[in-house]
N, C-alpha and C positions, 0 to 999 in steps of 0.2 A: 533445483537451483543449478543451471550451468557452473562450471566450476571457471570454464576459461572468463565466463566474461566476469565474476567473480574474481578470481586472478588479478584479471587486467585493471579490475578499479583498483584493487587495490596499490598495486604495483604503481599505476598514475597517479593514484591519491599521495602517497608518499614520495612519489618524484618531484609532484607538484610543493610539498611540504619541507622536504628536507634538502632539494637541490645539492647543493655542491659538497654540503653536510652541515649538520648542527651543531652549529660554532658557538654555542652554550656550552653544551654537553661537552664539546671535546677540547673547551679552553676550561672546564670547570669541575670534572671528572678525568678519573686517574683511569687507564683505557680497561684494566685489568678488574676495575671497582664492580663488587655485585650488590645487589640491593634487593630489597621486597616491598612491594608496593599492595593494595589493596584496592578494588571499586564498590565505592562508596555511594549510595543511595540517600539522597537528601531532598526525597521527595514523592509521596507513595503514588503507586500507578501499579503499570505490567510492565516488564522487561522483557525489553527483543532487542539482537544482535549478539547473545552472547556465542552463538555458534561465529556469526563474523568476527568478534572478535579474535578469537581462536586462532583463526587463518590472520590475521592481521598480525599476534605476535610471532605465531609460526613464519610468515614471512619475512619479518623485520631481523629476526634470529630464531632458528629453528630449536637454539641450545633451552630457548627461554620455557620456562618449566610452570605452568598456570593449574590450580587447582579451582574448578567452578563449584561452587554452594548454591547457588539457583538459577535454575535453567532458565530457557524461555519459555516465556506467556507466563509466568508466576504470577502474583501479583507480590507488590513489595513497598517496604513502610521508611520512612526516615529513618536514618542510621544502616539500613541492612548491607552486607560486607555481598555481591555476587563472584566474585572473583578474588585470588590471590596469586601474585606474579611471582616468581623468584629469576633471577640470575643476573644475565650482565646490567649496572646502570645504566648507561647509555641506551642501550637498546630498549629499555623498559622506556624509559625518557622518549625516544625517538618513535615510539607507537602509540604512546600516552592521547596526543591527539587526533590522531583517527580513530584510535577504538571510541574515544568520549564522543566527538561528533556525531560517528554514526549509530553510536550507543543509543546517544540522548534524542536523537531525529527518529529513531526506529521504535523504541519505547516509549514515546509521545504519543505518533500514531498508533499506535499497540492500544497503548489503553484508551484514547478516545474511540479506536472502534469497540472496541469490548464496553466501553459505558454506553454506546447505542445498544450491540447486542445482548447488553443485561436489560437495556427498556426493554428489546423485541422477544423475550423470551418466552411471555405469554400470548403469543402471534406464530402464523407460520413463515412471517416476512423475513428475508433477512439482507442483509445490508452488503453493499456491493461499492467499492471504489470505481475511478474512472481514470481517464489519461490524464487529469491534472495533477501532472506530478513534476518533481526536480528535472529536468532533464540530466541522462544519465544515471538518476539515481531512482530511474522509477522500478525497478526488479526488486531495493533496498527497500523500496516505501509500501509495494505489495506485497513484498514478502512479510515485513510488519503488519498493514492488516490482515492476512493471515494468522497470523501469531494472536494478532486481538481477538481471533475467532471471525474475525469478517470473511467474507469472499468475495475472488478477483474477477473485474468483469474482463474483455478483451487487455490484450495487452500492448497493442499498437495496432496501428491499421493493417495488421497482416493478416491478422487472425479470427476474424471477423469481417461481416458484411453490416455497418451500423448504418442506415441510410437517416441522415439528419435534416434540418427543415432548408437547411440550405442545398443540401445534394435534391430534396425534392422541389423546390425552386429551379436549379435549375435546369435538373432533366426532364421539368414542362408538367409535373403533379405525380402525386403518389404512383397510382397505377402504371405510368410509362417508368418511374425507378423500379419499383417491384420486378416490372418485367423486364425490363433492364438487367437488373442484379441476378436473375435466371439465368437471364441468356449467358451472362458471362459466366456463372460459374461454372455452366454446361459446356458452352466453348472451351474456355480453359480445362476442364475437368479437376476444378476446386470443389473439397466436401467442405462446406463454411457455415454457420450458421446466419440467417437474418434476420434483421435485428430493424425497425422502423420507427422513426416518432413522430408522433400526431400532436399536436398541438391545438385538438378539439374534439367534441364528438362526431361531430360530421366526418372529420377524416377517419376516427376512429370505424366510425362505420364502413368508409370505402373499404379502408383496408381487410375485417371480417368479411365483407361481402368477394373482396378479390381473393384473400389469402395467401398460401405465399409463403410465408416468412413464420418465421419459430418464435418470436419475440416483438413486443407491441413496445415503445418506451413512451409513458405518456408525463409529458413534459409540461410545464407548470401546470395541473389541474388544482384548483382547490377540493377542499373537501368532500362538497356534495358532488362535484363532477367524477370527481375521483371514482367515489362508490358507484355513481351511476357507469361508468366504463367497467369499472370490473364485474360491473352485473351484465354488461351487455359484452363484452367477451365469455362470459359462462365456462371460463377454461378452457376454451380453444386455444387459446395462445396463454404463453406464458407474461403476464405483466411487471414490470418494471415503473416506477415513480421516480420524476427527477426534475429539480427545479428548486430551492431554496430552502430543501431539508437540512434542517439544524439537528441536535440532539435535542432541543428542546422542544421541537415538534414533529421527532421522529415518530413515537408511539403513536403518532394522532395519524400521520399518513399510514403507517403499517395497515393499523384498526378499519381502513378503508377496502381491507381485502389485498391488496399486492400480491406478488411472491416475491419482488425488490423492491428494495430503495435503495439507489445509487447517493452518493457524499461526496462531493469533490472535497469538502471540508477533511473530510480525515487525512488526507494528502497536503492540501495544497495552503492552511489557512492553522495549522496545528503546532500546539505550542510543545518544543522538545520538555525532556522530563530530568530535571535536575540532577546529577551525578557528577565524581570527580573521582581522580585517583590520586591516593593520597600516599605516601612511601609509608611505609612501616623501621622506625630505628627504634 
């Protein structure tokens, strides 16, 4: 995890929140007042953010003194306490919302991948996120499925060579992007991986017959097509499935042979996970 860019949301998220100051707190709280608060679990799942946390009450007030009871990726049941705050009110008050937001967006995602990677666990598939995610808040949403046991495909178009049905549309079909995407990274002297998606067997074939690239993405296949691509790849390339995988027909695409199934769903469609922070007097 970058610390600066880490930092920086946080420092915006709370600039963005508490502006000129929390004129609750400071018409309602005595400035000297301390208090103890608790985070409250009212809904079972996995828990992620509680390292962010951390840095969020550390920034708000360094003095603020937090004792954790369950880490991240636990899993965790209605009523469980992960956290305990002590020191000034105000500043407990004045983090209280960004720790829950990101708390409960991060723990969401956390456990909906880990309920895929508990179907895929009698499989060698495993499940892969994508760029659908918050803008700005996509380092926060991969770092969670990570925490749920998933793994992160690229992380913006920097880091990766993803050639999609559109980039081969319009650099005139498969084979001139493939060669295409060579030549540049050889011009440039980028070590990138590539990464291509067919959206049939026919292209599927081009592409094994050209080669090329590290990575096949075969995008909405059903079932039978599926198995028939990963028998005619035979492990030359690495495969990837992606197109309208749910949790609930995860296991059924794995069972096809894969080595991924990408989920825009764990990101972009995912419901946060209930918590609050509740004072303790």
């Amino acid at each position: 995890m970058d610390k600066d860019i880490l930092q920086q949301f946080i420092y915006n998220s709370l600039k963005e929140d508490i502006g000129d100051g929390d004129h609750t707190s400071l018409s309602t709280i005595p400035e000297t007042a301390s208090g103890k608060a608790k985070l409250l679990i009212k809904e079972d799942g996995i828990v992620a953010g509680v390292a962010l946390a951390l840095d969020i009450f550390k920034a708000v007030d360094p003095n603020l003194q937090v004792d954790v009871l369950i880490e991240d990726g636990a899993p965790v049941k209605y009523g469980d306490i992960v956290l305990m705050v002590n020191g000034n009110t105000r500043s407990i008050l004045a983090a209280e919302r960004l720790v829950l937001n990101t708390m409960q967006r991060m723990s969401g995602i956390a456990t909906t991948t880990n309920s895929v990677v508990k179907q895929l666990a009698t499989t060698q598939t495993k499940v892969l996120d994508t760029r659908k995610t918050t803008p700005n808040l996509r380092f926060l949403e991969k770092w969670a499925v990570r925490i749920g046991g998933g793994v992160n495909h690229r992380f913006g178009l920097y880091d990766m060579i993803l050639i999609k049905d559109n980039h081969v549309d319009y650099a005139g079909g498969i084979s001139q992007a493939i060669k295409a995407a060579q030549e540049y990274l050889k011009t440039n002297q980028l070590n990138l991986q590539i990464e291509i998606e067919v959206r049939n067997l026919k292209e599927l074939q081009e592409v094994i017959n050209l080669g090329g690239v590290d990575r096949i993405l075969l995008d909405n296949f059903n079932f039978e097509e599926l198995k028939k691509a990963v028998a005619l790849v035979d492990g030359k390339f690495i495969t990837e499935a992606s197109g309208g995988i749910t949790q609930e027909n995860a296991l059924q695409y794995a069972k096809c042979g894969v080595d991924f199934i990408s989920m825009g769903a764990l990101t972009h469609s995912v419901k946060s996970l209930d918590m609050s922070l509740k004072a303790v007097v």
